[in-house]
C-alpha positions as a Markdown table, in Angstrom:
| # | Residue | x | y | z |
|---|---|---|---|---|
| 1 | Unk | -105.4 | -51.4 | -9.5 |
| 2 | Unk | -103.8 | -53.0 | -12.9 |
| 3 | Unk | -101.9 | -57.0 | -12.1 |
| 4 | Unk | -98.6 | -56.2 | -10.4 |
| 5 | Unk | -95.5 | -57.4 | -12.2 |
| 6 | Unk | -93.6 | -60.2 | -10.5 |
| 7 | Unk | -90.7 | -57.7 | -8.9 |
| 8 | Unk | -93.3 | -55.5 | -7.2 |
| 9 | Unk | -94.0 | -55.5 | -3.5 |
| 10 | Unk | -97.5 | -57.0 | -2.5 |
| 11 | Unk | -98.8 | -56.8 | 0.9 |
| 12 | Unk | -99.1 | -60.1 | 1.6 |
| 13 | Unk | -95.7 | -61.2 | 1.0 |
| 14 | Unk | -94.8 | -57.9 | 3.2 |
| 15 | Unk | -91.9 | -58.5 | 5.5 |
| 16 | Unk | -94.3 | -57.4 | 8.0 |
| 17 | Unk | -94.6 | -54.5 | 10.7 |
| 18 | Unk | -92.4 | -54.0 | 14.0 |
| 19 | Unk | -95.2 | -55.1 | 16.0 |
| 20 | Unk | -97.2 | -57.9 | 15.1 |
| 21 | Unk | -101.1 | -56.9 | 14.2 |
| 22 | Unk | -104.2 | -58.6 | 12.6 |
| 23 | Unk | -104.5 | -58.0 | 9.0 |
| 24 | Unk | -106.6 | -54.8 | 7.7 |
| 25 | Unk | -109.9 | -55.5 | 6.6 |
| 26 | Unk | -111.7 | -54.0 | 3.5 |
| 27 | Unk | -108.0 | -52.6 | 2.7 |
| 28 | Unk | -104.6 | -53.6 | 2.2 |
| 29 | Unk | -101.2 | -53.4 | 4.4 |
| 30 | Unk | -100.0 | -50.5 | 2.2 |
| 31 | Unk | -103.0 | -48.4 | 2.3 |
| 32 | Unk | -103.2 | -48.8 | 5.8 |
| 33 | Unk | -99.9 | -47.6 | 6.2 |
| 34 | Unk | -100.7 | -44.5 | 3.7 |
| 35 | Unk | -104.1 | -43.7 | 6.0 |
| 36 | Unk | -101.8 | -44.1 | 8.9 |
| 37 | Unk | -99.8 | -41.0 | 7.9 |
| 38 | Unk | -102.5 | -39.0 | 6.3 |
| 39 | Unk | -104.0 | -38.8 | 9.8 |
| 40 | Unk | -100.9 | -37.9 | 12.1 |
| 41 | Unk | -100.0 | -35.0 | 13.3 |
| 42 | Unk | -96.8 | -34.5 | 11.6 |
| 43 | Unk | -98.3 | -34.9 | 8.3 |
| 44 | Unk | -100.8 | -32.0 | 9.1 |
| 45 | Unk | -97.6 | -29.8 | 10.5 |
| 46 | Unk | -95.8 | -30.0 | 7.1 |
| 47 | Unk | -98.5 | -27.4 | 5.6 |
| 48 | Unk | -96.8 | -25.0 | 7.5 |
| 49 | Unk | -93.3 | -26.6 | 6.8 |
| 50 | Unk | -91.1 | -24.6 | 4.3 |
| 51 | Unk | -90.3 | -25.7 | 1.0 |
| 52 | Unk | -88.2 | -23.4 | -0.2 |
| 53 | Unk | -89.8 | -19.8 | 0.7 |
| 54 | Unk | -91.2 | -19.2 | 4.6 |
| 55 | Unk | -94.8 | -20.3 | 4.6 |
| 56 | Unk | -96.1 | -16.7 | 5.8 |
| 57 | Unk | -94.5 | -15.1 | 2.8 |
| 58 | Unk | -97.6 | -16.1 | 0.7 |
| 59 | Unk | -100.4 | -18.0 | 0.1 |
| 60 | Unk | -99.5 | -19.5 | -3.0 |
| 61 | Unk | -95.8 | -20.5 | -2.4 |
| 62 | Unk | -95.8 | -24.5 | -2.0 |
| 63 | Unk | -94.9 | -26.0 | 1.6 |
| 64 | Unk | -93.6 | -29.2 | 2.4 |
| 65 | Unk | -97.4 | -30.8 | 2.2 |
| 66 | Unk | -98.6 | -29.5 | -1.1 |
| 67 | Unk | -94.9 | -30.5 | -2.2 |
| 68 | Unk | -95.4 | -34.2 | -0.8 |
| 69 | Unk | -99.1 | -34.5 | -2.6 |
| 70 | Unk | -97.3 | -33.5 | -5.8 |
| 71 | Unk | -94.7 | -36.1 | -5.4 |
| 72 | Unk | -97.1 | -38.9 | -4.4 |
| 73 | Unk | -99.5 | -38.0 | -7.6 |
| 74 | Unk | -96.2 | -38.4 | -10.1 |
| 75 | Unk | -95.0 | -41.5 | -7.7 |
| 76 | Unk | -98.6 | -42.8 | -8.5 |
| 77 | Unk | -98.5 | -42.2 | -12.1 |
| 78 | Unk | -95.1 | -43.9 | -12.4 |
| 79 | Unk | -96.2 | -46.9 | -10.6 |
| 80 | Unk | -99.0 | -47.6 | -12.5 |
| 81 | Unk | -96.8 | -47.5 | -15.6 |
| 82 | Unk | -94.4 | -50.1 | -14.3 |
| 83 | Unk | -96.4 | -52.2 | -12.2 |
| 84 | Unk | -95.8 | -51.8 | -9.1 |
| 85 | Unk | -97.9 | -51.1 | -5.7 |
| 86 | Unk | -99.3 | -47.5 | -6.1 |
| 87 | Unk | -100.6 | -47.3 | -2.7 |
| 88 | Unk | -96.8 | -48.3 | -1.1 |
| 89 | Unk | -95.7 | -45.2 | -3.7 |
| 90 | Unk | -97.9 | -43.2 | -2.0 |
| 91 | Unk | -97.4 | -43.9 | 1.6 |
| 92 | Unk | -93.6 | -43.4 | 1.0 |
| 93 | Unk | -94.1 | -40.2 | -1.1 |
| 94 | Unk | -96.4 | -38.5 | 2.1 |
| 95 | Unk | -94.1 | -39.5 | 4.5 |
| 96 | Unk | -90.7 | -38.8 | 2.8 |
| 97 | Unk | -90.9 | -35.0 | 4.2 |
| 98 | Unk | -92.1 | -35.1 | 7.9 |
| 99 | Unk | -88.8 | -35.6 | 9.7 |
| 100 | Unk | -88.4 | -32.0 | 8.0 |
| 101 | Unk | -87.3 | -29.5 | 10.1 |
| 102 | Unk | -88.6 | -25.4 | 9.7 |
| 103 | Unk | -87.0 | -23.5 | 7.3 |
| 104 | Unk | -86.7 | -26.3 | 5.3 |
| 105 | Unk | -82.7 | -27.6 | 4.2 |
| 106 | Unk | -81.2 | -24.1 | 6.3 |
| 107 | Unk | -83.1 | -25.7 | 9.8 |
| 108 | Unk | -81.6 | -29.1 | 8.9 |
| 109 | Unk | -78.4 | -27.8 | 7.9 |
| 110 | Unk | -78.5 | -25.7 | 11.7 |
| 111 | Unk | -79.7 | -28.3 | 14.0 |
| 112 | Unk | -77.2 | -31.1 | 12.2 |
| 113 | Unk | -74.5 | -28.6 | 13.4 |
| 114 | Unk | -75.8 | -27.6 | 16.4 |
| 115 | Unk | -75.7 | -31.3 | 17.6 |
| 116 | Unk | -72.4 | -32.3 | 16.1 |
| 117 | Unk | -70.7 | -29.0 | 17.9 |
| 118 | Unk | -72.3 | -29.1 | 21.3 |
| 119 | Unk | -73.3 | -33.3 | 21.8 |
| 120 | Unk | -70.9 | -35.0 | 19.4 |
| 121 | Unk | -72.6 | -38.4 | 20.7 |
| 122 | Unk | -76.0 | -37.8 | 19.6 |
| 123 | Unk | -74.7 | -38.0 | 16.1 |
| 124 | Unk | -76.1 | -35.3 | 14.0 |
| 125 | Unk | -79.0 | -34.5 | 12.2 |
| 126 | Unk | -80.5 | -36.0 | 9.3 |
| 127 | Unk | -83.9 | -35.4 | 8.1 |
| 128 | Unk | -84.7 | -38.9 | 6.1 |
| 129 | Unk | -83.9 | -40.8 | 9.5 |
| 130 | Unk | -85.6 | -38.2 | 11.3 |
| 131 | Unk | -88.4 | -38.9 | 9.2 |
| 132 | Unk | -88.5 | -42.7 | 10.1 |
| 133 | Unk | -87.9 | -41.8 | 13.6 |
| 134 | Unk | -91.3 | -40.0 | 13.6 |
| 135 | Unk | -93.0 | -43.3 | 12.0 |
| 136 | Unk | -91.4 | -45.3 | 14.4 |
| 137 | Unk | -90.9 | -43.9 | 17.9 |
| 138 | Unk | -92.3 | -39.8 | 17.9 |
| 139 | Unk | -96.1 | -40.2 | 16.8 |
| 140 | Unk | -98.2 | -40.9 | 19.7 |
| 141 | Unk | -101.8 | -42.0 | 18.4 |
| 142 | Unk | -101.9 | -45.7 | 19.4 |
| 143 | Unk | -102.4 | -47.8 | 22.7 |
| 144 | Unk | -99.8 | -50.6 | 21.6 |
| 145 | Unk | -97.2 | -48.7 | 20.4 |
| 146 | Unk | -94.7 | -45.4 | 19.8 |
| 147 | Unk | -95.1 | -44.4 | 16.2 |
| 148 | Unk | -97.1 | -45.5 | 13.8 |
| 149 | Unk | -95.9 | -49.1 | 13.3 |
| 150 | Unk | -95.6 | -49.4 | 9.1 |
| 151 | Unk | -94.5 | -51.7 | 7.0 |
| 152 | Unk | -91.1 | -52.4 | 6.8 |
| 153 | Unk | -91.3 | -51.7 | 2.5 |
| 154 | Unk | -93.1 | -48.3 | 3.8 |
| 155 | Unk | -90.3 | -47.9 | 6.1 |
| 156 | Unk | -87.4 | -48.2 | 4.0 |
| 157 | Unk | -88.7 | -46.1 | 0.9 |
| 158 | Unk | -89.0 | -43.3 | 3.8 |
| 159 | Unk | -84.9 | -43.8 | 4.8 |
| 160 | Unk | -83.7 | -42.9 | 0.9 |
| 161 | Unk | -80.1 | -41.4 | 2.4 |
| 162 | Unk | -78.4 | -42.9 | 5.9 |
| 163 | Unk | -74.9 | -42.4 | 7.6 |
| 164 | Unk | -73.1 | -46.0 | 7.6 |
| 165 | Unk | -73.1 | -45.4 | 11.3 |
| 166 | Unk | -76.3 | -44.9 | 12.1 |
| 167 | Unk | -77.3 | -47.9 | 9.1 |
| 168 | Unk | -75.5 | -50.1 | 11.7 |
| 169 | Unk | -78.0 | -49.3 | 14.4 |
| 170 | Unk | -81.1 | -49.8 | 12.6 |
| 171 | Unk | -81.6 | -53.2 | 11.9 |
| 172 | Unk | -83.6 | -54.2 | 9.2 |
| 173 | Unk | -84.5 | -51.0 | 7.3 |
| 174 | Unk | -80.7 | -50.4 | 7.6 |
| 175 | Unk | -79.1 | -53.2 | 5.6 |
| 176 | Unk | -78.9 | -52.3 | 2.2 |
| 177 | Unk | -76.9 | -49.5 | 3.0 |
| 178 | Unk | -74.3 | -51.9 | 5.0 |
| 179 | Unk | -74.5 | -54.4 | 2.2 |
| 180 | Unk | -74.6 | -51.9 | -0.6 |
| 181 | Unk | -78.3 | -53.2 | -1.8 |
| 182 | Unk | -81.2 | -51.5 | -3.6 |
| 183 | Unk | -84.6 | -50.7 | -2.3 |
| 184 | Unk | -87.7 | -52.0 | -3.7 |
| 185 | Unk | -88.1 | -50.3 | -7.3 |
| 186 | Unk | -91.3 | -48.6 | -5.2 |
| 187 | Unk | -88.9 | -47.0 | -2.8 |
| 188 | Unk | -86.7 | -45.7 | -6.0 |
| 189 | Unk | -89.3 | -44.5 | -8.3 |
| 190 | Unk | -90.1 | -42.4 | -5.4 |
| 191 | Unk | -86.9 | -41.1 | -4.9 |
| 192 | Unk | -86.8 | -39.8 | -8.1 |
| 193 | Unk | -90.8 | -38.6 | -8.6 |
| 194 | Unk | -89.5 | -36.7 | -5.7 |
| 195 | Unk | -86.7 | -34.6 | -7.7 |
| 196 | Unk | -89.1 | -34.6 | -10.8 |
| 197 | Unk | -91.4 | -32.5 | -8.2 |
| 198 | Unk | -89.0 | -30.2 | -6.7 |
| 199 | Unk | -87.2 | -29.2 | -9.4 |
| 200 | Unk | -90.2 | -28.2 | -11.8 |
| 201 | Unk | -92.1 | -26.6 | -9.2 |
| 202 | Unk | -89.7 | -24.4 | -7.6 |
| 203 | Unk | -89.6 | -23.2 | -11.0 |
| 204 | Unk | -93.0 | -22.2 | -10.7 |
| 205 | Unk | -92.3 | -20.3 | -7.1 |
| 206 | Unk | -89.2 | -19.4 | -8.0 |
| 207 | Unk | -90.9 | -17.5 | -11.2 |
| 208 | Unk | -93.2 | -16.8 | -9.2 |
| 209 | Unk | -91.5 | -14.6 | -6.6 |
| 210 | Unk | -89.4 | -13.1 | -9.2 |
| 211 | Unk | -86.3 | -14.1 | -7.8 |
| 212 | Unk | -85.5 | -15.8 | -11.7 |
| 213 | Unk | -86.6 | -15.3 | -15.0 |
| 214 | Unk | -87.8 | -16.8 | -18.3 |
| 215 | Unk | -85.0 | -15.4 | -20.2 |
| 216 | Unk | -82.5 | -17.1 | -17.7 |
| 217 | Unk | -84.3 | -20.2 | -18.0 |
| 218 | Unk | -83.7 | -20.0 | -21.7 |
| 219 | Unk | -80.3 | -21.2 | -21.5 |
| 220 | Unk | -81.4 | -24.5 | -19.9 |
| 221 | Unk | -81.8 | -27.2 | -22.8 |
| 222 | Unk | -84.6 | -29.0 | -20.9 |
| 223 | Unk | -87.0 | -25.4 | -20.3 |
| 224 | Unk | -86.0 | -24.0 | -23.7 |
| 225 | Unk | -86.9 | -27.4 | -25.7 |
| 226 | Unk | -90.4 | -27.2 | -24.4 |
| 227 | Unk | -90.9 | -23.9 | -24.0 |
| 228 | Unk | -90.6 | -23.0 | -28.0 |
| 229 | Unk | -92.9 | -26.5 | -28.2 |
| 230 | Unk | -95.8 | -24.9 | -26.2 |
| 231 | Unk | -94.6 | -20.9 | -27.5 |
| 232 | Unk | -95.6 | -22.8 | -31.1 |
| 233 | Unk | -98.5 | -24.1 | -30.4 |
| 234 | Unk | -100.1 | -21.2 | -28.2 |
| 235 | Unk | -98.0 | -18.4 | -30.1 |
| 236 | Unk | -100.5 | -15.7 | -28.0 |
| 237 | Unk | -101.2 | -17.2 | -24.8 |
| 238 | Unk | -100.6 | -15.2 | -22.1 |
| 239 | Unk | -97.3 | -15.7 | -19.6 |
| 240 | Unk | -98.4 | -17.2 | -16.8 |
| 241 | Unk | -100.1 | -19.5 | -18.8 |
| 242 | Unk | -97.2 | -19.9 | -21.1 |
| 243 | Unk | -94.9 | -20.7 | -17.7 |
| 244 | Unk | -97.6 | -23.2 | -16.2 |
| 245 | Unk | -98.0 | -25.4 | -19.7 |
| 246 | Unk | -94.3 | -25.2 | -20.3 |
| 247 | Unk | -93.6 | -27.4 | -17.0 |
| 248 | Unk | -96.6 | -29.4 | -17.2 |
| 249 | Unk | -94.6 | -30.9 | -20.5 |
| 250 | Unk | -91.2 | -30.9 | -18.8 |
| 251 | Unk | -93.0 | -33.0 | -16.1 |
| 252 | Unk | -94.3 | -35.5 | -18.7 |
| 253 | Unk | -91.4 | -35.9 | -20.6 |
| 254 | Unk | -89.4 | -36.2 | -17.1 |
| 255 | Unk | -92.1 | -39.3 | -16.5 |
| 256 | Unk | -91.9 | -40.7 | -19.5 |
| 257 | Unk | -88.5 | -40.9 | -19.8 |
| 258 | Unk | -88.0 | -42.4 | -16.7 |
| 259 | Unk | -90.6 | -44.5 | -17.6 |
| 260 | Unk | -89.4 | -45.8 | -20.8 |
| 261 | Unk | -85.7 | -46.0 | -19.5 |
| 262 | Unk | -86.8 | -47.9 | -16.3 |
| 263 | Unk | -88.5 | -50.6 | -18.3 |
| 264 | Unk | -85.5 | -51.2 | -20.5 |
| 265 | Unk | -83.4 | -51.5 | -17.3 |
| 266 | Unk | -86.2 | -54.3 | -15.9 |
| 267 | Unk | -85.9 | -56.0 | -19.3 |
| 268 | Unk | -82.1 | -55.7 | -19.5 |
| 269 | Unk | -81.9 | -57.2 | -15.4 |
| 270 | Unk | -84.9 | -59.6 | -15.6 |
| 271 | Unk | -85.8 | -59.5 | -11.8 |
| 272 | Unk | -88.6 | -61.7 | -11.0 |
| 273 | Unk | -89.0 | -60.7 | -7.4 |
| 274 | Unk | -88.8 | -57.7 | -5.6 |
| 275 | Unk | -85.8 | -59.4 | -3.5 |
| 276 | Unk | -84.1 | -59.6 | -6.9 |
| 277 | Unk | -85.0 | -55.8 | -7.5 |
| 278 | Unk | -82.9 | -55.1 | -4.3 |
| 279 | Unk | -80.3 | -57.5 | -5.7 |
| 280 | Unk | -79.7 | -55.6 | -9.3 |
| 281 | Unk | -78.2 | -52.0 | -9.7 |
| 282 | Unk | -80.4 | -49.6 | -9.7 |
| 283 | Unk | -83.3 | -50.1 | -11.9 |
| 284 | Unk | -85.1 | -46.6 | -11.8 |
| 285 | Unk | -83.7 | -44.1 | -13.8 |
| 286 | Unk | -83.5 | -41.1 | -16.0 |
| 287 | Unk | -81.7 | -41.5 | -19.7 |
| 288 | Unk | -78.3 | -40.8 | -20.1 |
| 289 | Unk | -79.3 | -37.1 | -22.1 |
| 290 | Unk | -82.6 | -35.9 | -19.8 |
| 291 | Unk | -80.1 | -37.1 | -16.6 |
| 292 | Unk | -78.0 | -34.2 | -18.5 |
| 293 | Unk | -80.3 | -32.0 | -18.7 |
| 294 | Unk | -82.0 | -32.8 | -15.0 |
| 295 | Unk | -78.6 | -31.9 | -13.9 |
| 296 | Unk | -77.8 | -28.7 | -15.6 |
| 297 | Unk | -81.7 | -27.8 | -14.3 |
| 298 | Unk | -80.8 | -28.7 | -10.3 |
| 299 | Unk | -77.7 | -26.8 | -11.1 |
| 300 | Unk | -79.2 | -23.5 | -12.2 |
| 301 | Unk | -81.9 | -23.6 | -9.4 |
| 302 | Unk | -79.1 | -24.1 | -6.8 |
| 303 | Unk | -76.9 | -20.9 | -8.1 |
| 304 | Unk | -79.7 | -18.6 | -9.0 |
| 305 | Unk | -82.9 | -19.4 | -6.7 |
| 306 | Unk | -81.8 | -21.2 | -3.9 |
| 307 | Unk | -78.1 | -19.0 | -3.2 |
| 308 | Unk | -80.0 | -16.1 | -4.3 |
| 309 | Unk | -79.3 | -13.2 | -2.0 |
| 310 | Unk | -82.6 | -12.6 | -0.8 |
| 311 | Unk | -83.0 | -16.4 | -0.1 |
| 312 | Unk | -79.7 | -16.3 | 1.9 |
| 313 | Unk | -80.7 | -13.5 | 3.7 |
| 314 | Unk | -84.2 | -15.6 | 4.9 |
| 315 | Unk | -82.2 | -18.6 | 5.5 |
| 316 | Unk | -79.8 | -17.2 | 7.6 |
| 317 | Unk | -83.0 | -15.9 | 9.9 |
| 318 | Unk | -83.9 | -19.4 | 9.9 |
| 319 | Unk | -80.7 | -21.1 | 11.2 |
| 320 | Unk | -79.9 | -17.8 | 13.8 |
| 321 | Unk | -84.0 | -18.7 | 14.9 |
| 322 | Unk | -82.7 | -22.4 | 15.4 |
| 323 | Unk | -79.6 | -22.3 | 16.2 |
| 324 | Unk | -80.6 | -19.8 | 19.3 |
| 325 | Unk | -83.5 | -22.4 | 20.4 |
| 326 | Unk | -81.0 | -25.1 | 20.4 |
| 327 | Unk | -78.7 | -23.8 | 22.7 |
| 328 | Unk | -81.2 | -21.6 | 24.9 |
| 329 | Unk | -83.3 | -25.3 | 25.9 |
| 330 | Unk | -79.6 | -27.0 | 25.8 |
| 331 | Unk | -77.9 | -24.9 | 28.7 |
| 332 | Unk | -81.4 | -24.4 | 30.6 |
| 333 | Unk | -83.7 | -27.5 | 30.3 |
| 334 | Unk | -86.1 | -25.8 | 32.3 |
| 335 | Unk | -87.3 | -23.9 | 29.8 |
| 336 | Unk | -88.9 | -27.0 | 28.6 |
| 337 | Unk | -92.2 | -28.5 | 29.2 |
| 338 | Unk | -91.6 | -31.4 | 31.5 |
| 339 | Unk | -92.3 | -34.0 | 29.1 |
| 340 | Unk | -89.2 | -32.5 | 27.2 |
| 341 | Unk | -86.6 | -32.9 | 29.9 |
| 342 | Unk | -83.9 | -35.7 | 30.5 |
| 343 | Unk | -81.5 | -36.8 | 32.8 |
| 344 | Unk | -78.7 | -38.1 | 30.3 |
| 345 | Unk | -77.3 | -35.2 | 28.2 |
| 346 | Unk | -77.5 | -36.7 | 24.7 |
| 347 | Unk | -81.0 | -38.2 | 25.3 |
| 348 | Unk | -81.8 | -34.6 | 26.2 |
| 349 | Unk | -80.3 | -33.1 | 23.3 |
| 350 | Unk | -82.0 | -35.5 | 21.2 |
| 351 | Unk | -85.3 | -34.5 | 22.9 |
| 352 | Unk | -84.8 | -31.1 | 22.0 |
| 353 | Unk | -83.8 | -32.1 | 18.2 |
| 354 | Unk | -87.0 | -33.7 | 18.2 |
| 355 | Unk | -88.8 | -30.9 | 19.9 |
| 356 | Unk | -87.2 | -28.2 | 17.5 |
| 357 | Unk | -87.4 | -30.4 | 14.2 |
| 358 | Unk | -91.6 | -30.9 | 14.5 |
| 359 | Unk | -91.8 | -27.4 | 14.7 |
| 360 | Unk | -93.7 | -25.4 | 12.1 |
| 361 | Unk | -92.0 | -22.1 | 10.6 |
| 362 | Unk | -94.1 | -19.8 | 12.8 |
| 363 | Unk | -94.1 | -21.8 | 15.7 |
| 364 | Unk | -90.6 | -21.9 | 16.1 |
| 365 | Unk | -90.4 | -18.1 | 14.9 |
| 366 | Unk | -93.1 | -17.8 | 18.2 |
| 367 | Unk | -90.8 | -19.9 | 20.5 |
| 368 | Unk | -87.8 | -18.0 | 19.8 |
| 369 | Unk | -89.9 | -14.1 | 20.2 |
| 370 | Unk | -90.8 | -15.9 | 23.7 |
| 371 | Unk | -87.5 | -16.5 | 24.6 |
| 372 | Unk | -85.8 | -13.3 | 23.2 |
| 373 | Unk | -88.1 | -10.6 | 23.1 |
| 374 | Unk | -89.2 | -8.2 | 25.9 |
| 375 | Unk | -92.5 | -6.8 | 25.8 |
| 376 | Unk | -92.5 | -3.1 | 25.7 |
């Protein structure tokens, strides 16, 4: 790894770990904390996690774990323009996902509901803190400890968005978003890697499953700019190959971009910590035109891939599937292993949000056939 720049976060000068342990040896704090996830269980659920098509629909769709490996290879390649701790990029970028529910946003969207109707005092659903709550209390693989007990710089790239109320509650990791403060500039270049992957890839699927089309993507600015670029310089390739080149250059000009724009914002702000990086206003960032353009791209992908019929018509499967596992386990605990039970009706409720959340698509699709279906 290249000299990190004075605002980056180094392990030794970590603001430590929940519970105190002995230093790693032939390794650092932040690849520790990146092996940590690599090797829970949640991390090896997400290959069966939805991105944005059901993971049984086909083999070559992308699921929430080949989605978070794509995020933590353009995190890395960011980083090591700017910097800045590669490993921490990457540890944030594998877990950013695994609080994830099934079904991907529609399972989130459903159990958030499903908890604000029927236990108002268990406040809601929200994957990012779900996320930290698997890191910190849900992952059992270690005789001193719930979770997995990560840095707190690991930790707070993982919470991107939080509720002021439940900020309130969580000490530490929670402050910026009481006192209106910035994450390191890891935790932000992740952030935004993270739309960087999303976006361009569920082109890919969404081409893919032939829900959109190249000539609808030709209205975009950002796909139409580099699609006569590569169209002139491989004037007979064929399609597919046309497709797959065409977003390999909308991803490097989406890095580079933020790249370039990033830099000027470190020069223009001069932080010479990583406490002044939290200090500043944001310093990753898109340019003015590309944020445009990134816009109008997240826009058309909403609208025509993501509302498409067919899509809805998955999605609203998904939330019945959930919605119908909520409330069966809800009104009859007993249909729950006993580890799963409570006494106190919002600890049980967020039991089963936990319970229903690490599901896999076809797991929970299983659970709800066990409840619901008779055998014939």
């Amino acid at each position: 790894m290249r000299e990190l720049a004075a605002y980056a976060c180094h392990p030794e000068s970590s603001r430590g770990r929940r519970y105190t342990e002995q230093a790693p040896a032939g390794r650092n704090a932040f690849q520790r904390d990146r092996d940590r996830i690599v090797h829970c269980s949640a991390f090896r659920r997400l290959e069966y996690k939805t991105q944005v098509f059901l993971n049984h629909e086909g083999d070559l769709f992308r699921t929430r774990l080949t989605h978070s490996i794509e995020v933590a290879q353009i995190a890395r390649s960011l980083a090591r323009n700017l910097a800045v701790h590669e490993d921490l990029v990457e540890a944030i970028a594998l877990a950013h996902d695994l609080g994830h529910t099934p079904f991907g946003h529609a399972g989130q969207d459903e159990l958030n509901a499903c908890l604000r109707e029927r236990v108002p005092l268990a406040g809601g659903f929200e994957h990012n803190l779900q996320s930290l709550r698997v890191v910190d209390e849900l992952e059992e693989r270690y005789a001193a400890f719930n979770g997995l007990n990560l840095c707190f710089e690991t930790r707070e790239g993982i919470l991107k968005h939080c509720s002021m109320s439940h900020a309130r509650v969580l000490g530490d990791v929670g402050e910026r978003f009481v006192n209106r403060t910035q994450a390191s500039l890891e935790a932000q270049l992740t952030n935004l890697a993270d739309e960087i992957a999303y976006n361009n890839h569920d082109i890919d699927d969404g081409l893919r499953s032939g829900l959109i089309t190249v000539d609808q993507l030709l209205h975009l600015e950002i796909f139409s700019a580099h699609y006569a670029q590569v169209h002139s310089r491989y004037p007979n390739v064929e399609q597919k190959r046309l497709v797959a080149e065409v977003i390999r250059a909308m991803i490097n000009t989406l890095v580079r971009d933020l790249t370039d724009t990033t830099m000027a914002r470190i020069r223009q702000y001069g932080p010479g910590s990583v406490d002044e990086v939290r200090t500043c206003p944001p310093l990753a960032a898109f340019s003015d035109a590309l944020r445009v353009q990134a816009d109008a791209l997240k826009k058309f992908l909403l609208v025509n891939l993501y509302r498409h019929y067919q899509v809805l018509r998955m999605m609203n499967k998904a939330r019945r599937i959930v919605r119908e596992l909520f409330v069966a386990f809800l009104e009859d605990p007993r249909l729950l292993a006993d580890e799963y039970r409570r006494e106190d009706p919002v600890a049980q409720a967020r039991v089963i949000a936990d319970y229903i959340a690490g599901m896999t698509d076809r797991y929970a699709i299983r659970e709800h056939a066990g409840l619901y279906r008779m055998e014939s």
